[in-house]
C-alpha positions in Angstrom: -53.1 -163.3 30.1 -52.4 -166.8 29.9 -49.0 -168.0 30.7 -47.7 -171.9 30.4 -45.8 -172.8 33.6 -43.1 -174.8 33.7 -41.4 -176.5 36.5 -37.9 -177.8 36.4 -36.8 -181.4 37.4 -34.9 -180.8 40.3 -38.0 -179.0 41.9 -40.4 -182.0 41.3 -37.8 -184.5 42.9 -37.7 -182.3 45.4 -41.5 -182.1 45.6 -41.3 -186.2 45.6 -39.5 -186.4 48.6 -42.0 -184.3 50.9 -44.3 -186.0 52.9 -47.9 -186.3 50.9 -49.7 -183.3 52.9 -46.8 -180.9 52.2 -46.6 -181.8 48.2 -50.2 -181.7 47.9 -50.2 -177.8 49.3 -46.7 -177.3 47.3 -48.8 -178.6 44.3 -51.7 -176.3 44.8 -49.7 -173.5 45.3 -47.7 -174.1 41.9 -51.0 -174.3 40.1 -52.0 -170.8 41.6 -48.7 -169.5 40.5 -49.6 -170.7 37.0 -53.4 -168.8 37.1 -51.7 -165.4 38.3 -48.1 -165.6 39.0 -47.9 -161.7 39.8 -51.1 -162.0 42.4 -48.9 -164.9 44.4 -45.7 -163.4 44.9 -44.0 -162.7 48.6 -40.8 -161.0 47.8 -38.7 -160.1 44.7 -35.1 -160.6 43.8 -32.8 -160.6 40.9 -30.4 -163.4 39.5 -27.3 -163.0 37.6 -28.2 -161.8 34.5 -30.9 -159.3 36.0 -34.3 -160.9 35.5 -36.7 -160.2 38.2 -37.0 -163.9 40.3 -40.8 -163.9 42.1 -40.5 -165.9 45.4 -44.0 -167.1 46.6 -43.5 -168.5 50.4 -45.6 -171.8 50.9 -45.6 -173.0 54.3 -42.3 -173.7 55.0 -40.6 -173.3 51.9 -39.6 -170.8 49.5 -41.0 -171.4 45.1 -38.7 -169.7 43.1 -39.7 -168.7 39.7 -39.2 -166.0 36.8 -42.5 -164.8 34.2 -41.0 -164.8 31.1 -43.6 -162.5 29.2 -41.7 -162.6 25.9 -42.5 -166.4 25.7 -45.5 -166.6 28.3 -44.2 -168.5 30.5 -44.1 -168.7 34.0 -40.8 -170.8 35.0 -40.6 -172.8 38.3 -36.4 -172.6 39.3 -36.0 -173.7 42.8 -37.3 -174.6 45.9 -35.9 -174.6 49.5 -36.6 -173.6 53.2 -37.7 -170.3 53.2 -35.5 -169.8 56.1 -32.9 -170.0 53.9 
């Protein structure tokens, strides 16, 4: 299945910020997400509404993102430490 992946604007900023090594990997690991989103996920949780949130752990932070299958899309919603 192909999916379109789409990251928001907060986390490329945040993505902008990180020293070149980290956004490279943080990069890379996006792009995976976007070639088998299912095959890259760490842990599962819900938001508000219910929709399943995948959470792919990449180094030292957390990806956040929901596969919408309905539009085929795989949507990037946060990043932070994954110690958080």
């Amino acid at each position: 299945m192909s999916y379109r992946l789409l990251v928001s604007i907060e986390v490329i900023e945040f993505i902008e910020r990180l020293p070149s090594k980290t956004r490279e990997a943080l990069r890379l690991a996006i792009r995976s997400i976007g070639r088998d989103p299912m095959g890259r996920s760490d842990a599962l949780d819900r938001d508000a509404t219910g929709r399943r949130i995948q959470i792919a752990v990449i180094g030292d932070y957390a990806v956040m993102y929901w596969v919408d299958e309905a539009d085929q899309h795989i949507k990037v919603l946060d990043i932070h430490a994954a110690d958080q």
